[in-house]
PDB file of N, CA, C and O in Angstrom:
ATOM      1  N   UNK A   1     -60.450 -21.683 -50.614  1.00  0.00           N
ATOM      2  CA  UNK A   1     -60.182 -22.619 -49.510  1.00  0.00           C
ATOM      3  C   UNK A   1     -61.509 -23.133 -48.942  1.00  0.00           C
ATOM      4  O   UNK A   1     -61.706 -24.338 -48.785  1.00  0.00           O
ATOM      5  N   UNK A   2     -62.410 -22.201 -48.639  1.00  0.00           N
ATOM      6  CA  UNK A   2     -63.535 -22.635 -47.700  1.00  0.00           C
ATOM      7  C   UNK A   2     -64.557 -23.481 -48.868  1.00  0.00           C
ATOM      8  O   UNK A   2     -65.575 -23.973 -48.384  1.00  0.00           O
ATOM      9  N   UNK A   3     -64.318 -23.686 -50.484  1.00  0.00           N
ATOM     10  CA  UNK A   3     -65.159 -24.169 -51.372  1.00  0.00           C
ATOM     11  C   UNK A   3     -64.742 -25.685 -51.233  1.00  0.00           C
ATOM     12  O   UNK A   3     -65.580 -26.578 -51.101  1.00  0.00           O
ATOM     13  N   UNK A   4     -63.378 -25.904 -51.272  1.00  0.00           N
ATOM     14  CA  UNK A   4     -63.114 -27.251 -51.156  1.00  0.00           C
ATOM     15  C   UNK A   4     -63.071 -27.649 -49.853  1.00  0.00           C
ATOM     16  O   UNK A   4     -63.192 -28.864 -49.691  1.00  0.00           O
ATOM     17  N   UNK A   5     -62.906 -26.844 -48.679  1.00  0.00           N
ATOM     18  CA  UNK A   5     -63.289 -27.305 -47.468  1.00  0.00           C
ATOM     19  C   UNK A   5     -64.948 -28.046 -46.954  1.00  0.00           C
ATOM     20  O   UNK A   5     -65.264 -28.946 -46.176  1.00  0.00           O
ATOM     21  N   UNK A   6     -65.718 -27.100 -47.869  1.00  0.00           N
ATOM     22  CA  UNK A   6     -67.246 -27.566 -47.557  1.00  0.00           C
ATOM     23  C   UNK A   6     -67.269 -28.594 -48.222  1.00  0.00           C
ATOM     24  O   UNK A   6     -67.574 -29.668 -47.703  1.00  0.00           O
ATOM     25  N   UNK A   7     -66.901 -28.458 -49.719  1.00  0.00           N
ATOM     26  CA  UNK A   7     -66.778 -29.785 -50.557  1.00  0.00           C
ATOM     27  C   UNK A   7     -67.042 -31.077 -49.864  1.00  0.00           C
ATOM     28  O   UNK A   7     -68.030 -31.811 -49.849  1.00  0.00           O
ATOM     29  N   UNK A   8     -65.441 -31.168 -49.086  1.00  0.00           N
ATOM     30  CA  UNK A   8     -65.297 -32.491 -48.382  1.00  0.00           C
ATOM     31  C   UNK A   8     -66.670 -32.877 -47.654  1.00  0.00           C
ATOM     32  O   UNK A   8     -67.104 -33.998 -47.919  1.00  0.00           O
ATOM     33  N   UNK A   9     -67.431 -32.050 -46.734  1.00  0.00           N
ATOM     34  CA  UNK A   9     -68.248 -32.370 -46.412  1.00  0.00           C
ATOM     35  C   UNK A   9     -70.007 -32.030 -46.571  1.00  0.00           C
ATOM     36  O   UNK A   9     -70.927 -31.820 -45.780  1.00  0.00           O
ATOM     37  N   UNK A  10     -69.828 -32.129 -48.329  1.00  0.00           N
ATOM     38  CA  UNK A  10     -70.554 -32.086 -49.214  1.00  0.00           C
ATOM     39  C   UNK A  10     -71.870 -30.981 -48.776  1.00  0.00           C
ATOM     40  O   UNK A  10     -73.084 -31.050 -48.973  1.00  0.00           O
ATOM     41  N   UNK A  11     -71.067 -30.031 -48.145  1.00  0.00           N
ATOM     42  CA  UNK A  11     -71.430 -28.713 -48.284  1.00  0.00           C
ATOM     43  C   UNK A  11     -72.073 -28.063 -46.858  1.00  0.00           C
ATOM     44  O   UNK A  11     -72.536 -28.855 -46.037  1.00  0.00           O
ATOM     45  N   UNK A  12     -72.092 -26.781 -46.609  1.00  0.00           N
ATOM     46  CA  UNK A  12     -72.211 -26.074 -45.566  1.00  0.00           C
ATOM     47  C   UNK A  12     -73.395 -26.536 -44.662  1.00  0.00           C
ATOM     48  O   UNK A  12     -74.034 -25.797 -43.912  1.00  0.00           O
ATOM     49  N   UNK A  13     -73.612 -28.053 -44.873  1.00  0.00           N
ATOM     50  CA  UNK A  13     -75.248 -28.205 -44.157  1.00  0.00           C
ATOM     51  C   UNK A  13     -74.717 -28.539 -42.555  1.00  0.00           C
ATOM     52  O   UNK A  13     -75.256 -27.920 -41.638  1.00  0.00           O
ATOM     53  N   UNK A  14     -73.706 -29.481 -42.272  1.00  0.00           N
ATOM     54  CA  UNK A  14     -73.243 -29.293 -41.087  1.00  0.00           C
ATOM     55  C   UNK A  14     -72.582 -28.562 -40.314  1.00  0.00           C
ATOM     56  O   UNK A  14     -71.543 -29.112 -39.950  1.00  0.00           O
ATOM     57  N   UNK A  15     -72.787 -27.257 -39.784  1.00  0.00           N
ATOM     58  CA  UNK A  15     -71.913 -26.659 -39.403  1.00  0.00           C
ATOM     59  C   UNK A  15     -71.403 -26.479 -38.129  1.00  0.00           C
ATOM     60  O   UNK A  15     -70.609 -25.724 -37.568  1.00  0.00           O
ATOM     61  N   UNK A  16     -72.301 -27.662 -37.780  1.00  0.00           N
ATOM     62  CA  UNK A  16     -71.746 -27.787 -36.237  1.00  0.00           C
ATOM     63  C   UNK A  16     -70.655 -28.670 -36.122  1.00  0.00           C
ATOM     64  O   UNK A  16     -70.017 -28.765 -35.073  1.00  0.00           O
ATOM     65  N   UNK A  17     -70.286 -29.612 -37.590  1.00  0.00           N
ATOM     66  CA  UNK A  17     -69.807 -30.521 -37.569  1.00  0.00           C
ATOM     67  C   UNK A  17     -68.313 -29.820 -37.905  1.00  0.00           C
ATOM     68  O   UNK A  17     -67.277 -30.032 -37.276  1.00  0.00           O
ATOM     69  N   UNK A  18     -68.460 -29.013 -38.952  1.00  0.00           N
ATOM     70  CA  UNK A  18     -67.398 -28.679 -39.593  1.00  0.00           C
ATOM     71  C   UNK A  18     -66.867 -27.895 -38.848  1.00  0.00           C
ATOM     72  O   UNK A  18     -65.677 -27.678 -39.076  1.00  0.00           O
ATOM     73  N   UNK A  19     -67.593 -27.082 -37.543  1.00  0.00           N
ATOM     74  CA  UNK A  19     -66.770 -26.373 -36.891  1.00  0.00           C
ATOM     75  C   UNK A  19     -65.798 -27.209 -36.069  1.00  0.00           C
ATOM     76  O   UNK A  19     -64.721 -26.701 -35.755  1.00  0.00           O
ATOM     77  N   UNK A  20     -66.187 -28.842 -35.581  1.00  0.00           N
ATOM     78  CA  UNK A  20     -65.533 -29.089 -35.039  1.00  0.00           C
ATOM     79  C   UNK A  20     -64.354 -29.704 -35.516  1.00  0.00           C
ATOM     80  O   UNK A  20     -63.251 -29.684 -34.970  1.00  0.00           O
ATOM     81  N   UNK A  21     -64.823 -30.520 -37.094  1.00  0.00           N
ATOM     82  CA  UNK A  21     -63.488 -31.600 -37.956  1.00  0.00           C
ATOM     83  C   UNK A  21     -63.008 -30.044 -38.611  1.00  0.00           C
ATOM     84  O   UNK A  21     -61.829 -29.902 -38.933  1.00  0.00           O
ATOM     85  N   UNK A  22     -63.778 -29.146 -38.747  1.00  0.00           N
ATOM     86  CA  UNK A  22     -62.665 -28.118 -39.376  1.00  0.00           C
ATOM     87  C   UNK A  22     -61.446 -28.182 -39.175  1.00  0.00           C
ATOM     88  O   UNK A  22     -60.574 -28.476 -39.993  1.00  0.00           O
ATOM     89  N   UNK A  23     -61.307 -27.850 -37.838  1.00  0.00           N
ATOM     90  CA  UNK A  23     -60.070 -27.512 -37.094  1.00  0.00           C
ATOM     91  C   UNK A  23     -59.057 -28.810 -38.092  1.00  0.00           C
ATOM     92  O   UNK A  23     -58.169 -28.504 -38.888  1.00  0.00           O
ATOM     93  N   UNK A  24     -59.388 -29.878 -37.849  1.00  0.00           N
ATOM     94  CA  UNK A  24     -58.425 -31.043 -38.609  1.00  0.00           C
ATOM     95  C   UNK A  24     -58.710 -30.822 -39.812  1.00  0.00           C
ATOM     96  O   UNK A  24     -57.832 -31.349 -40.494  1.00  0.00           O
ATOM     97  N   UNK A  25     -59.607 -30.232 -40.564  1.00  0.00           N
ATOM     98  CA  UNK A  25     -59.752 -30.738 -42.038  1.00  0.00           C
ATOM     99  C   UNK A  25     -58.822 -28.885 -42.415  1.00  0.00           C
ATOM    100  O   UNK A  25     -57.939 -28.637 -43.236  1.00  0.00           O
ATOM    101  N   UNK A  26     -59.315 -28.228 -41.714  1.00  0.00           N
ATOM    102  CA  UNK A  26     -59.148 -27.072 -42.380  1.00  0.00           C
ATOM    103  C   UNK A  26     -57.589 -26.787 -42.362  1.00  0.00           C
ATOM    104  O   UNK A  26     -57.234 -25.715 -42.853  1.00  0.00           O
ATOM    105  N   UNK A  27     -56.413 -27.820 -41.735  1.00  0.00           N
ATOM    106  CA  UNK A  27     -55.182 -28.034 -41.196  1.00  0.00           C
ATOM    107  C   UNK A  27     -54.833 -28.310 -42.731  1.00  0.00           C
ATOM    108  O   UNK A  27     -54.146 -27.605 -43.471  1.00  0.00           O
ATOM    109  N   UNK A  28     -55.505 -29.565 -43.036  1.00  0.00           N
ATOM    110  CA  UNK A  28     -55.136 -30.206 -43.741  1.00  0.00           C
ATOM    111  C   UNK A  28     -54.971 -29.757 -45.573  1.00  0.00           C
ATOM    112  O   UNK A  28     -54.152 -30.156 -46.400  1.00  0.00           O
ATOM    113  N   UNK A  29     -56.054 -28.840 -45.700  1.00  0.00           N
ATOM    114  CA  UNK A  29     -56.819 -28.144 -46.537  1.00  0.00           C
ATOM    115  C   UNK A  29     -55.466 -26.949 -47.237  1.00  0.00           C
ATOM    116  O   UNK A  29     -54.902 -26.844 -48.326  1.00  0.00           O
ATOM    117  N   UNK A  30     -55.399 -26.257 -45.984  1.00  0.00           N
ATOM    118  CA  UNK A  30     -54.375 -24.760 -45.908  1.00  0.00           C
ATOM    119  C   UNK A  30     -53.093 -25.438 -46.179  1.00  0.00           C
ATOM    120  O   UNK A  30     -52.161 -24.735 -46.567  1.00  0.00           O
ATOM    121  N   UNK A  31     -52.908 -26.760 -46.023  1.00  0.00           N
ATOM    122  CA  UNK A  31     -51.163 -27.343 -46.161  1.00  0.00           C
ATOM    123  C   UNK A  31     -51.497 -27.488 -47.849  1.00  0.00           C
ATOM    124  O   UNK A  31     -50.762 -26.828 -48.584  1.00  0.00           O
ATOM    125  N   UNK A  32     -52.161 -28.003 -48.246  1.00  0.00           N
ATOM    126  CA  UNK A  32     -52.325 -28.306 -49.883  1.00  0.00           C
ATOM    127  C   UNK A  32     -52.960 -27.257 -50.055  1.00  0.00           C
ATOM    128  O   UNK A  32     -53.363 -26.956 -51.179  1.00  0.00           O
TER     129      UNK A  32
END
C-alpha cells in the first residue's frame, strides 16, 4: 500500500505533503 501510495507522489520526498493529501490519497489507495 504505502509503495503505490508514495508512487503517486513520486516518492517519500514530501512528507509534509503526503501527510496532509494522504489522508485523501491514502482513502483512495485502501478502496483499490
Amino acid at each position: 500500500m504505502k509503495e503505490g501510495y508514495f508512487e503517486g507522489f513520486g516518492g517519500p520526498k514530501n512528507l509534509g505533503e503526503i501527510q496532509r493529501l494522504g489522508r485523501i490519497k491514502l482513502t483512495r489507495i485502501t478502496i483499490a
